[in-house]
VOGU-3710 file (C-alpha; in Angstrom, 3 decimals, decimal comma):
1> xxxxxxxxxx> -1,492/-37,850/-2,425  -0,174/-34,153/-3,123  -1,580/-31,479/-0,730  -4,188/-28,815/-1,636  -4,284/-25,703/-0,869  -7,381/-24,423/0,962  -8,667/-22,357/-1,561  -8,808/-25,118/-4,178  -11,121/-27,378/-1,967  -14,066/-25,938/-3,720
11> xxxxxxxxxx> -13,646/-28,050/-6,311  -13,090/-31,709/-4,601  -16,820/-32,409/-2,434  -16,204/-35,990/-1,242  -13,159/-36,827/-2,177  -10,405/-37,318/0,596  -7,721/-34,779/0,566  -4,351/-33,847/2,316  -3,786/-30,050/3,822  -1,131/-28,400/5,516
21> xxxxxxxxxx> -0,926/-25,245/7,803  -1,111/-24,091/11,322  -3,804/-24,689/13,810  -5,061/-21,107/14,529  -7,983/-22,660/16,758  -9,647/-24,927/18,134  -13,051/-26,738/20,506  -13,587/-29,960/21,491  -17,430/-31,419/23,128  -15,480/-34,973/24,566
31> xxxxxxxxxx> -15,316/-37,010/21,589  -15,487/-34,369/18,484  -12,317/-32,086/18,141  -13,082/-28,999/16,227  -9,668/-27,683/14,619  -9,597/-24,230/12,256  -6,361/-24,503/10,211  -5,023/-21,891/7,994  -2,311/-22,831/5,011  -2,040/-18,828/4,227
41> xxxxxxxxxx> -4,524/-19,337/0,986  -8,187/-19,443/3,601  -9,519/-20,590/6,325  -11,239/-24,322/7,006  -12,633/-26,310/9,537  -11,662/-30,063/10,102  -14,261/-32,000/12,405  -12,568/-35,051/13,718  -14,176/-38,111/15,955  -12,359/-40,001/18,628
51> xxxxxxxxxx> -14,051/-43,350/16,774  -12,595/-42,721/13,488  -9,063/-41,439/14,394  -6,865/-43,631/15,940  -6,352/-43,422/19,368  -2,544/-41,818/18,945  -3,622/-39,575/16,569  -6,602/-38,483/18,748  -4,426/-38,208/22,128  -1,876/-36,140/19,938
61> xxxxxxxxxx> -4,915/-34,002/18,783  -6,185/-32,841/22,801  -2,560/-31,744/23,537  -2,639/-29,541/20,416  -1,523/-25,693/20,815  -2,685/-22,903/18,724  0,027/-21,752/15,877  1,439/-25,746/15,986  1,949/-26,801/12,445  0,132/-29,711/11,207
71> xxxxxxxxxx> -0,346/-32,489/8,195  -4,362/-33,252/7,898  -6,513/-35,585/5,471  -10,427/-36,126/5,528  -12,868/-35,504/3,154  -14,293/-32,439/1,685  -17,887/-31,884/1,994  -20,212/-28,414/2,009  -20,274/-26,256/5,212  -23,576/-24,813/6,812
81> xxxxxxxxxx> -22,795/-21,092/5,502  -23,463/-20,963/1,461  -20,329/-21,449/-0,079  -18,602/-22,316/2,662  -16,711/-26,121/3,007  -15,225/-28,653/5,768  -13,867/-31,886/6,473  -14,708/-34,860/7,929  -11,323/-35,717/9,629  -9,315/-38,895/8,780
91> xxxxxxxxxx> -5,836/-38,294/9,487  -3,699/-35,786/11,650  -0,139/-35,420/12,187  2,258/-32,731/13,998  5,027/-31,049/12,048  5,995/-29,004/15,060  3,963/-28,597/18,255  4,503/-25,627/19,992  6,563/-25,768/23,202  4,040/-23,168/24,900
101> xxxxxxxxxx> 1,007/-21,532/24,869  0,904/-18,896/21,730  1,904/-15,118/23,082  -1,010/-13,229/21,294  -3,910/-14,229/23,128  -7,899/-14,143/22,375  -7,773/-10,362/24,949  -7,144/-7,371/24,057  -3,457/-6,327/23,321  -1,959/-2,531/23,411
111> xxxxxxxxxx> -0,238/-1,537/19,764  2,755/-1,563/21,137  2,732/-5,279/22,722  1,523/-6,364/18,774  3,948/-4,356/16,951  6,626/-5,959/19,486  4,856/-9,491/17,990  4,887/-8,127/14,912  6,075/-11,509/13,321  3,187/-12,980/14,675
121> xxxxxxxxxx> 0,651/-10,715/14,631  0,907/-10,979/10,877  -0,844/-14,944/11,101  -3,711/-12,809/12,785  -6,873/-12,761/10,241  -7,005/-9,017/10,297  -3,694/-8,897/9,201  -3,798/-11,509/6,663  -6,543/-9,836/5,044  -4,304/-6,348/4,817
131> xxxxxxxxxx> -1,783/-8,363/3,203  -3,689/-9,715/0,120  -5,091/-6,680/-0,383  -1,927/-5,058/-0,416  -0,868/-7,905/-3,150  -4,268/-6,647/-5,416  -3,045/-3,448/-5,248  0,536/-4,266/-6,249  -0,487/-6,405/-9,160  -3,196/-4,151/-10,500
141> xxxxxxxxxx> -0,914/-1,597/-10,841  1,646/-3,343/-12,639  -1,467/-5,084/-14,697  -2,278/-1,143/-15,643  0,833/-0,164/-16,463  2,113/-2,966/-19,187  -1,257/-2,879/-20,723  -0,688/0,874/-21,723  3,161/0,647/-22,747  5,034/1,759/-19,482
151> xxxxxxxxxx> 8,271/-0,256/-18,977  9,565/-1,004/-15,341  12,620/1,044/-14,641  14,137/0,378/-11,257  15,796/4,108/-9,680  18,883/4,096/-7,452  18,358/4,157/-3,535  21,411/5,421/-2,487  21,413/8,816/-4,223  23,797/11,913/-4,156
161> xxxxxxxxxx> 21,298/14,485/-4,208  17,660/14,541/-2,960  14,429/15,872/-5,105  13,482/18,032/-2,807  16,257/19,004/-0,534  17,863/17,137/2,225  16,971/17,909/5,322  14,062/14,939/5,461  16,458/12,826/4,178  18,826/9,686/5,782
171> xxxxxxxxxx> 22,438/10,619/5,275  25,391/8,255/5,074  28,850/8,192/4,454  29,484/7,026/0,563  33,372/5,693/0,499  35,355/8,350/-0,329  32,754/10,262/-2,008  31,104/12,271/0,173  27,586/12,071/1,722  24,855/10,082/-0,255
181> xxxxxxxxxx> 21,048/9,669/1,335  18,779/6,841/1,080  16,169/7,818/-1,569  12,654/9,839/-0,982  11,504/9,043/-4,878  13,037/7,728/-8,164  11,041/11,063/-10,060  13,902/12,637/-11,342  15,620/9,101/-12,754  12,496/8,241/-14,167
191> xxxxxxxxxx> 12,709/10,877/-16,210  16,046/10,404/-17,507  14,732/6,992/-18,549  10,910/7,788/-20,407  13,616/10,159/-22,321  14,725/6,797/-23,862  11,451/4,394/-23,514  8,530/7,016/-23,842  6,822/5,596/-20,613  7,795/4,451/-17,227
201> xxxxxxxxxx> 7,281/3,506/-13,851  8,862/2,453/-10,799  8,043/0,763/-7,525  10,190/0,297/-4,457  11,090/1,326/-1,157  11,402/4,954/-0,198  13,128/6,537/3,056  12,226/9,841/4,839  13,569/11,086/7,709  11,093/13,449/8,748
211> xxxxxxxxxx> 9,925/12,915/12,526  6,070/12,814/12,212  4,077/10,443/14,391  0,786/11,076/12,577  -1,672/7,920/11,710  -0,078/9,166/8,150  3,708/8,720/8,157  6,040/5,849/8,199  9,626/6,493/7,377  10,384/3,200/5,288
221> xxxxxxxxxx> 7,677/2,885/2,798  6,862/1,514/-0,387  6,090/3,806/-3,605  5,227/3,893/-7,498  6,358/6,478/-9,311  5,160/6,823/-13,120  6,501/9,372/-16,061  5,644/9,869/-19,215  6,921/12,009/-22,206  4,863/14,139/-24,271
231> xxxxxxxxxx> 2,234/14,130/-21,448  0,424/17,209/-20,298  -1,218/17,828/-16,133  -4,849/17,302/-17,948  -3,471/13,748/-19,312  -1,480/13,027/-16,154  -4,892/13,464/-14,121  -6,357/11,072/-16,514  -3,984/8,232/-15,816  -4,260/8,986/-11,961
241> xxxxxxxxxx> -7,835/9,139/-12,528  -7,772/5,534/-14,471  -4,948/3,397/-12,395  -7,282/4,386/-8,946  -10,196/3,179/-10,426  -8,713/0,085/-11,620  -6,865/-0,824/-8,221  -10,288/-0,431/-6,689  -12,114/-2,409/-9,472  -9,739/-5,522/-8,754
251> xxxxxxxxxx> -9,729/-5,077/-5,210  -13,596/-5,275/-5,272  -13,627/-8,441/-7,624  -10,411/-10,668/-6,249  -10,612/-9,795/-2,211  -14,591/-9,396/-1,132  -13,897/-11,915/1,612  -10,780/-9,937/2,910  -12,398/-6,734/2,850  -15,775/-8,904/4,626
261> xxxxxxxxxx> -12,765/-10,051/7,372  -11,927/-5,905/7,940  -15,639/-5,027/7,940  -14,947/-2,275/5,269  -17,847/-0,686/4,177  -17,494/-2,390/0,633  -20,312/0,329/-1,093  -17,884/3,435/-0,072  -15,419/1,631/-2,340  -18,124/1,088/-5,081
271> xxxxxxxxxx> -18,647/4,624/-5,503  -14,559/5,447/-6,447  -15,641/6,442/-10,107  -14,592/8,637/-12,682  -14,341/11,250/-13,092  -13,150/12,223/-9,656  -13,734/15,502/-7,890  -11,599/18,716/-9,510  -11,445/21,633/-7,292  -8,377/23,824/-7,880
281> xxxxxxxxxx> -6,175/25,267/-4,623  -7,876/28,261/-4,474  -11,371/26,144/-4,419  -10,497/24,039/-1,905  -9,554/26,977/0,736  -12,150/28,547/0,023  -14,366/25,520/0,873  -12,349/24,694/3,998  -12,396/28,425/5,348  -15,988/27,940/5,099
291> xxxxxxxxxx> -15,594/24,712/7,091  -13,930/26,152/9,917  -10,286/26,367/8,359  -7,861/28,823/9,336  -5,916/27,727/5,794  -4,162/30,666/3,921  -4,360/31,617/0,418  -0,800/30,911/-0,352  -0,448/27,781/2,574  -0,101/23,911/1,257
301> xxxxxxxxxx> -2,905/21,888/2,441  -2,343/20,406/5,892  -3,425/16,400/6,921  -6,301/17,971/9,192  -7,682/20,303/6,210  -7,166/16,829/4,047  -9,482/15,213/6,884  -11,991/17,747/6,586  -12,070/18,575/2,982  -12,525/14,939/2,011
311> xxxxxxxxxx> -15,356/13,881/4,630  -17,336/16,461/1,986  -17,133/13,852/-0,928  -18,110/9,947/-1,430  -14,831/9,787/-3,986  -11,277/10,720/-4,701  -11,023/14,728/-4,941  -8,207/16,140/-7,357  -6,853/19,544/-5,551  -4,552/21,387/-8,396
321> xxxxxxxxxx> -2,434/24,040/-9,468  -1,212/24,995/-6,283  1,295/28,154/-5,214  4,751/27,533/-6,237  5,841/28,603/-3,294  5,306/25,830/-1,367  5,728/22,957/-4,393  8,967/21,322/-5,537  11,392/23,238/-7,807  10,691/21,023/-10,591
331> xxxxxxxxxx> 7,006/21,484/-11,329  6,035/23,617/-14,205  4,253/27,058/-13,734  0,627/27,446/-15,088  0,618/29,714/-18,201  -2,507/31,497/-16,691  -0,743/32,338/-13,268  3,094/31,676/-13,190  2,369/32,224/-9,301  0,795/28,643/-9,426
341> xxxxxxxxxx> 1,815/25,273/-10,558  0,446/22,366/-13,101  0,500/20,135/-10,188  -2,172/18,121/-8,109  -2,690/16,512/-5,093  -4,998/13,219/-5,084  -6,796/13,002/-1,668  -8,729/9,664/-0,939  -12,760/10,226/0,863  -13,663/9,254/3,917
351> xxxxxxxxxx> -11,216/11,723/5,724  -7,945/9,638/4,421  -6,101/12,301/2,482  -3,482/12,705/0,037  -2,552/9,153/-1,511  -1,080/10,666/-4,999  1,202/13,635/-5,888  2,216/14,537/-9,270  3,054/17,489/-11,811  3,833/18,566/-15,099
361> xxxxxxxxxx> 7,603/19,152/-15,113  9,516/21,956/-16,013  10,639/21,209/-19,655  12,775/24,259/-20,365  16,058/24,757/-19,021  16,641/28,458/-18,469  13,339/28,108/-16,206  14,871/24,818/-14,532  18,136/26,071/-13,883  16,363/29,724/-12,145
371> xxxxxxxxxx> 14,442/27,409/-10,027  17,078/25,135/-9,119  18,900/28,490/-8,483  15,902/30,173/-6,404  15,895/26,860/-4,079  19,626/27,152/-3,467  19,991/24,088/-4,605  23,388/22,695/-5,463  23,839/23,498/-9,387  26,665/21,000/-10,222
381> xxxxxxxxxx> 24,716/17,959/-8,850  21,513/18,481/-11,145  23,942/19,407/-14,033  23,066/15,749/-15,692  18,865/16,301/-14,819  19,529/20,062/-16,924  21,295/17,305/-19,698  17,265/16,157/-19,890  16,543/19,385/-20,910  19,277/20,417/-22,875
391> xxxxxxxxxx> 19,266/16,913/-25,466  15,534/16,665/-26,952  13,610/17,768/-24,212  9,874/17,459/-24,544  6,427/18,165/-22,426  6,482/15,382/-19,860  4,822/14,654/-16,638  4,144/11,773/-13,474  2,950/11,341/-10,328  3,957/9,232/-7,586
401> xxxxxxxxxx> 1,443/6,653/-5,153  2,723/5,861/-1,430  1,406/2,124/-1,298  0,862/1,753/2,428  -1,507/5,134/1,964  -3,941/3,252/-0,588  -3,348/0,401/1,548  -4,745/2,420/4,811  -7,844/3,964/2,510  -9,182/1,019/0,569
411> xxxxxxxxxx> -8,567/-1,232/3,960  -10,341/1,518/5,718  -7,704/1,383/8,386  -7,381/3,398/11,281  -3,481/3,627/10,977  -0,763/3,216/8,378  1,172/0,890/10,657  -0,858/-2,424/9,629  -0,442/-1,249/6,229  2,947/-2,407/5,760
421> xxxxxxxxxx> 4,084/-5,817/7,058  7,198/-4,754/9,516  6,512/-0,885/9,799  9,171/1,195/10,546  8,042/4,469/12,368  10,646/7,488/14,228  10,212/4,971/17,185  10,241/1,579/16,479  12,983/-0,342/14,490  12,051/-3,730/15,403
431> x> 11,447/-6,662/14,660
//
């Protein structure tokens, strides 16, 4: 017979069935084993009997060792929790036994000894459950974005100019063409392409070199980036608005039992509805001087003003329109005060911080090419993004999502390290 997977059990009450997966635990009283297995889709328990195995099998069974891989048959029938299933063991049979006892034990273990065991700290349950989240999030945001017309445009990595300047930025030696850097955001080839296909997004891995060590900052990470043409900052908030409230809508209906496994407070996430908090820059220092801030009027909100500023709300809090002086060169300036920005910040409650950043972009090019100019940036190598604005150019605007940062905030994680299967951080390149 074909093996199930554990999460289709459910369906098969007393009928005999074949699994497959890795012994993550086990008990035995004398003569009833007690083995948890774990095939990557759940969790089950199989209750065997030294009188109904046979005696190889059950001799094979007591020298078992946790994280051994195993074949097992017996029948399904209903566990004591509600909802909950088991099986009466018939069969069992070793795919690999390991040679020695499993390095993460039941105690306590240092981050550094798990991130060392990385590769096996990710069987943990903890971890398992950050991983399927992660996979909700992925999916609804793809889910979001074909259901409203964006197409999937994938941006270079290995790029000869950065969006923001280079000095966060990993540089390498390109052939005999100079120095090219591993990519901080596809934003400015995105919008080359919703010049062609009206709408687009892209996800992938992002690099930046800058040497933080905050719960915040990885410096390999995973991010969306979404443009779209004729698009204004009030419709780019709406889209933000909308693709957070579906990721948390699907991670509420397709992963209650992960989120049960992290002990997240599952009614913080119920309350992520629109519309979100709007405060403006000049709002939100004002509200954090009044919380103890030493913020200035023209300063960028730091992660400990994030912290604080977001503890004050139970849902996502849009910060906009913030100085251009300490925004990217490509953001558009407000109409009502060209000393600020049509930009915003998304920061996520419960002290988590920024998760989104987007803008409107500059669409005209005598005001592209001054700002290029006033960031001394290098005018020949943005001469094709000026083509953007030179052929057809039109109101557009996006925003980009770091992945591992929603991760962290709808997990309700202490640290973006378990965010992220094989983290890469300014001290740790392994495994």
């Amino acid at each position: 017979m074909p093996a199930l997977r554990i999460e289709e059990i459910s369906s098969h009450v007393g009928e005999k069935i074949e699994l497959q997966g890795w012994a993550y635990n086990f008990r035995s009283s004398g003569k009833i084993f007690f083995l948890q297995l774990r095939d990557g889709s759940g969790r089950v328990q199989i209750v065997y009997s030294a009188a109904n195995l046979p005696a190889e099998q059950w001799e094979l069974l007591n020298k078992l060792r946790i994280e051994s891989s195993v074949r097992v048959s017996g029948t399904v029938k209903e566990g004591r929790q509600p909802g909950s299933f088991e099986l009466d063991g018939a069969s069992f049979e070793v795919v690999q036994m390991a040679p020695e006892d499993y390095p993460i034990g039941k105690k306590e273990h240092g981050p550094d000894f798990l991130l060392d065991m990385r590769h096996l700290w990710l069987r943990s349950e903890r971890q398992w459950a950050i991983q399927r989240v992660r996979n909700t999030i992925i999916n609804a945001t793809f889910a979001y974005f074909n259901e409203r017309g964006f197409i999937k445009i994938d941006t270079p990595i290995l790029t000869p100019t950065a969006c923001e300047g280079t000095t966060e930025l990993f540089e390498m030696d390109y052939f005999d063409l100079g120095k090219a850097y591993l990519a901080q955001s596809g934003q400015l080839y995105l919008e080359a392409a919703v010049m062609s296909v009206g709408r687009a997004f892209d996800f992938g891995p992002v690099f930046r070199a800058e040497k933080s060590k905050t719960r915040r900052h990885l410096t390999e990470f995973w991010m969306m980036d979404a443009e779209a043409a004729f698009a204004d900052h009030e419709q780019n908030l709406k889209t933000q608005e909308e693709l957070v409230c579906r990721i948390v809508k699907d991670v509420l209906a397709k992963n209650r039992a992960e989120l049960a496994t992290l002990e997240r407070d599952v009614a913080a996430l119920e309350k992520v509805q629109a519309p979100f908090v709007r405060l403006t820059h000049a709002e939100a220092v004002g509200k954090l001087r009044a919380l103890g801030s030493d913020i200035g009027p023209l300063d960028d909100l730091g992660g400990d003003d994030e912290t604080i500023l977001t503890k004050q709300y139970d849902r996502p809090v849009f910060v906009e329109k913030y100085p251009a002086a300490v925004k990217a060169f490509y953001m558009k300036r407000d109409p009502a005060d060209p000393l600020r920005v049509l930009n915003d910040d998304l920061l996520a409650p419960e002290g988590y911080g920024e998760v989104i950043g987007g803008s409107q972009r500059e669409d005209d090019y005598d005001e592209l090419l001054k700002r290029i100019r006033e960031h001394q940036l290098p005018e020949e190598a943005f001469r094709w993004y000026l083509d953007l604005r030179t052929y057809g150019s039109v109101p557009h605007s996006g925003f980009g999502y770091g992945l591992e940062r929603l991760v962290t905030w709808i997990c309700g994680l202490p640290h973006v390290r378990e965010s992220i299967p094989f983290p890469r951080l300014i001290n740790r390149l392994t495994p």
